[in-house]
C-alpha positions in Angstrom: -54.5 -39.9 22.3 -51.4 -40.0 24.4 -51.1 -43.0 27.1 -49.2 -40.8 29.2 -51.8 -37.9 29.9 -54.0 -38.9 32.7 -57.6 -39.7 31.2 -60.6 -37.4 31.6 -64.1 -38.4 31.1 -66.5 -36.2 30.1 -70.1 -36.9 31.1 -73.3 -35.5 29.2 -76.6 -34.4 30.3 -79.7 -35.5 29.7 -80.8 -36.4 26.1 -77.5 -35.1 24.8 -75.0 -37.5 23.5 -70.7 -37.3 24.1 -71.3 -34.7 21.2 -71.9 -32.5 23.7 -68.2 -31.7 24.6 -67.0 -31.3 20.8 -66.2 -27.6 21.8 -64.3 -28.4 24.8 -62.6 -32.1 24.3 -59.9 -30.3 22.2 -59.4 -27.6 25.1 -58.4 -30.4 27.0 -56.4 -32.3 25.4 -53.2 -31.3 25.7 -53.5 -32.5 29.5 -55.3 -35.3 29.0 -56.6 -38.1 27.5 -60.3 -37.0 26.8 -63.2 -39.8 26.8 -66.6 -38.8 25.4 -68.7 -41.6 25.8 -72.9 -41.7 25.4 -74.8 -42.6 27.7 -77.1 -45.9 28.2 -80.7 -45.2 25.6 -79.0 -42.0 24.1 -77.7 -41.7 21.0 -74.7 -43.3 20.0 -74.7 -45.2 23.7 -76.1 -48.8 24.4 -79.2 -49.9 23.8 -81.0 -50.8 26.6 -81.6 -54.3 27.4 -84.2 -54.2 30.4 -87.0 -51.9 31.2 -87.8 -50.0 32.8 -84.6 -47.2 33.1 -83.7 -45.5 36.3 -80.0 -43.5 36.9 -79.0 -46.2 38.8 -78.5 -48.4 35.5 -77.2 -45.4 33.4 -74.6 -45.4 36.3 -73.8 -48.7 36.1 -73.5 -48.6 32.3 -71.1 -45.7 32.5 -68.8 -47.7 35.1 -68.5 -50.6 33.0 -67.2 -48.2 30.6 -64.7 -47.3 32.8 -64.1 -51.2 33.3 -63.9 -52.2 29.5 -61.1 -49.1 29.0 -58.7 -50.3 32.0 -59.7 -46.4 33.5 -59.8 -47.2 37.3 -59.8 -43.5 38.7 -59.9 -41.2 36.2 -60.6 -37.7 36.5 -65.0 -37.1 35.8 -66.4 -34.2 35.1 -70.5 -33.8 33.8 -72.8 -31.8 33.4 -76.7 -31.8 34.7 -77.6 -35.7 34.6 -73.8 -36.4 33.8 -73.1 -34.7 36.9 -75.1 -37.2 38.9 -73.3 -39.8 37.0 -70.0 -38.8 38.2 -70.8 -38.1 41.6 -72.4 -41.6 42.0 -69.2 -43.2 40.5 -66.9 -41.2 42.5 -68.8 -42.4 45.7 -67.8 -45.8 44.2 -63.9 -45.1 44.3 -63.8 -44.5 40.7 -63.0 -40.8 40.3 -59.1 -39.0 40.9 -61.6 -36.0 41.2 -64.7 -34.2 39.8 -66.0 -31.4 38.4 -69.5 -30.9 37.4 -72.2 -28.4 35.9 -75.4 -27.8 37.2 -75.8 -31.6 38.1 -78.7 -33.4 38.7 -79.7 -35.2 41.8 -78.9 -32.5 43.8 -82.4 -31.4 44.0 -85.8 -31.9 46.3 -88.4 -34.7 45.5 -90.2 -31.9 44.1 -88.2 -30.4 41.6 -86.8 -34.1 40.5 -90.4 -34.6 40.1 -91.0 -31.0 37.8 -87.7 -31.6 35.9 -88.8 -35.5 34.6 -92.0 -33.7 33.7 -90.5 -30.3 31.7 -88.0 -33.1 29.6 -90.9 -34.9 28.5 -93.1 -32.4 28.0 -90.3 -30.3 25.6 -89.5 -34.4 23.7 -93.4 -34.8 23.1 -93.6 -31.3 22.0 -90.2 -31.6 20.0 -91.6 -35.1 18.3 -95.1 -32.9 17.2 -93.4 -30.3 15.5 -90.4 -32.5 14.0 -92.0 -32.1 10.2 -91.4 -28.2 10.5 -88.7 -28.1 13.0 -85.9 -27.0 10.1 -88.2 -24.3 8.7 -88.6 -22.9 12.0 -84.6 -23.3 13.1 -83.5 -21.1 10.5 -84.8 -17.8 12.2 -82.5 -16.8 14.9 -85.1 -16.1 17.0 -86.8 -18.9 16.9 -84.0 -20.7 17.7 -82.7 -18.9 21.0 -86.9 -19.5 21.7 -86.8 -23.0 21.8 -83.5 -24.1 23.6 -84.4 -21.0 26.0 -84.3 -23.6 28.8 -80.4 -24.5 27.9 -79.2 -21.4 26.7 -79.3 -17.5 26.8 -77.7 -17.2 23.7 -79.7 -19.9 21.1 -79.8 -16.8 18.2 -75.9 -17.4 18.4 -76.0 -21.1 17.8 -75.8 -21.9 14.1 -78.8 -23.4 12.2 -76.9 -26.9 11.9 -76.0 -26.8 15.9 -79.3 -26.0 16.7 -80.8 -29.4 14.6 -78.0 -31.7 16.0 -79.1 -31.1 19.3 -82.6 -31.3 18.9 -82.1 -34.7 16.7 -79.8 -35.9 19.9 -82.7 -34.8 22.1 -85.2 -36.8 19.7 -83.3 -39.8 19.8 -83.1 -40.5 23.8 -85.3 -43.6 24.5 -85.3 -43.2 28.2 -87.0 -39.8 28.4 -89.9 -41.5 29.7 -88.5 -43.8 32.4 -85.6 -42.3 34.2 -85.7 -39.5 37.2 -89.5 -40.9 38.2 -88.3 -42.4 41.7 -88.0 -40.8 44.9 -84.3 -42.7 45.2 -83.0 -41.0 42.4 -81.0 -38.1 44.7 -77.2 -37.8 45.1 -77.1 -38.5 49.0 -74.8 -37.0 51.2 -70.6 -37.4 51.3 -68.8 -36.4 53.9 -65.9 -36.7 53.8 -65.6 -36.4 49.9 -64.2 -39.6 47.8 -61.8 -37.4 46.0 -61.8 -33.9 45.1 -65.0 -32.6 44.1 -66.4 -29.2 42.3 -69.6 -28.2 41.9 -70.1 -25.4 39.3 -74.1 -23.6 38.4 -74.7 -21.6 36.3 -76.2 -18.7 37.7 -79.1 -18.3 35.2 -79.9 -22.2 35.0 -83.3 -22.4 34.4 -84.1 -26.0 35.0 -81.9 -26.4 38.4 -82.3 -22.9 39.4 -79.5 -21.8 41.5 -81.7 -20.5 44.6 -82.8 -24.2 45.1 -79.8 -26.3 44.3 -77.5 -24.5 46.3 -78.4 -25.0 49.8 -79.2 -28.7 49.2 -75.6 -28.5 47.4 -73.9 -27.5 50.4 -76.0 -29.6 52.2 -74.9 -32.9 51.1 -71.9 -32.1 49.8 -70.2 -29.5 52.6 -66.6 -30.2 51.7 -66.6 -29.6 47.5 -65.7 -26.4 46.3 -68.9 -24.4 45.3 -68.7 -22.0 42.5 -71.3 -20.2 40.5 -70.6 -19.2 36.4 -72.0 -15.6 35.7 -74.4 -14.9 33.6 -75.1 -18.6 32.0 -78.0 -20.7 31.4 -78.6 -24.2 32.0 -75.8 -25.3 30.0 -72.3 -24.3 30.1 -71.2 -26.2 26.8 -72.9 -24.1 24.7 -72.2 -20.6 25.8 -68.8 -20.6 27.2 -66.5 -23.8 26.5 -63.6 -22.0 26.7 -64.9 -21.3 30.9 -65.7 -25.0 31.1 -62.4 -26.2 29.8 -60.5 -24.0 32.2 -63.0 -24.8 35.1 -61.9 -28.7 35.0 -58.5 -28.1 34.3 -58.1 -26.2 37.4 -59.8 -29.3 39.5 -57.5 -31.7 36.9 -54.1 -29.9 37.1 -54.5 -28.8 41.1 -51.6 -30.2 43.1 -52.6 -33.4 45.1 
């Protein structure tokens, strides 16, 4: 990577890893110098240290990150809990802007409380049917049946995408811990640190659009608000070629 393109970090959601972004890093970067770092207690991140997990230390993990590389304010972008993540460390003065996908914390105490519970009840279920999980994965139907709550399009991934991400999923040892308290909500900015976007995906599934939006414009009046067609919960998967251009025009905008 070359020292002279301004850095980008890409955030992941939620029992994914920085694999996540393998589709779109190389969309990127030709404009920047592309970061794909995992998260604290998912695979490939740090091990936790102290129990139990909320955001709060995820967030903290992710900013000595930013410490340990010399990356002061570089540009963020996430997507569901990494969205949260780069909000929080833009409100930190540690973002030159952000843009993020269907990000958590924008949400009610209710649905923060229903999303916690649908992740663990999909890992516990995931864990139970590990011993048959490749059988089932090789039937394109069975595959856009069980990652119905990330994607539209699941018969389109291949049989090896489809076990990476449910091994990533699998391999998350803070399922359990993070998301259960009532402080873990992106509260309001106004005015905005830097430059922020907020992207959904119109047929999200486990941030529906109809609830996150007002609470969205809510807290966050001054972002730029914009809503992908026709996609499901995550972005990454159906359409990296829309998420690579969505950052770069938040990235490449004139100051």
């Amino acid at each position: 990577m070359s020292s002279e393109l301004p850095p980008l970090v890409l955030l992941h959601g939620g029992t994914w890893s920085g694999d996540q972004w393998r589709d779109i890093a190389p969309l990127l970067s030709a404009h920047h110098d592309v970061y794909t770092p995992s998260a604290l207690g998912h695979r490939g991140g740090p091990v936790v240290q102290r129990r139990p997990v909320t955001i709060w230390d995820v967030i903290d993990e992710s900013e000595r990150y930013l410490d340990e590389r010399g990356l002061d304010r570089p540009h963020l972008a996430g997507h569901s809990m990494g969205g949260f993540m780069a909000l929080e460390l833009a409100r930190r003065g540690r973002a030159a802007s952000v843009c993020v996908f269907s990000p958590g914390g924008l949400w009610s105490d209710d649905l923060r409380a229903q999303v916690a519970k649908r992740v663990r009840r999909q890992i516990a279920v995931g864990r139970l049917m590990r011993p048959v999980t490749r059988l089932l994965m090789k039937s394109p139907g069975m595959r856009q049946r069980s990652l119905t709550d990330l994607t539209l399009h699941g018969d389109r991934l291949s049989y090896k995408r489809a076990i990476e991400i449910n091994e990533a999923s699998l391999a998350c040892t803070i399922t359990n811990e993070f998301f259960n308290n009532p402080d873990e909500n992106v509260a309001p900015m106004d005015p905005l640190p830097c430059p922020i976007t907020i992207a959904w995906a119109e047929k999200d599934r486990i941030l529906p659009l109809e609830l996150c939006e007002p609470i969205a414009r809510d807290r966050l009046p001054r972002a730029t608000f914009t809503i992908l067609p026709g996609l499901g919960h995550t972005p990454t998967i159906d359409d990296p070629e829309l998420v690579a251009s969505t950052i770069l025009a938040v990235t490449c905008a004139p100051l």
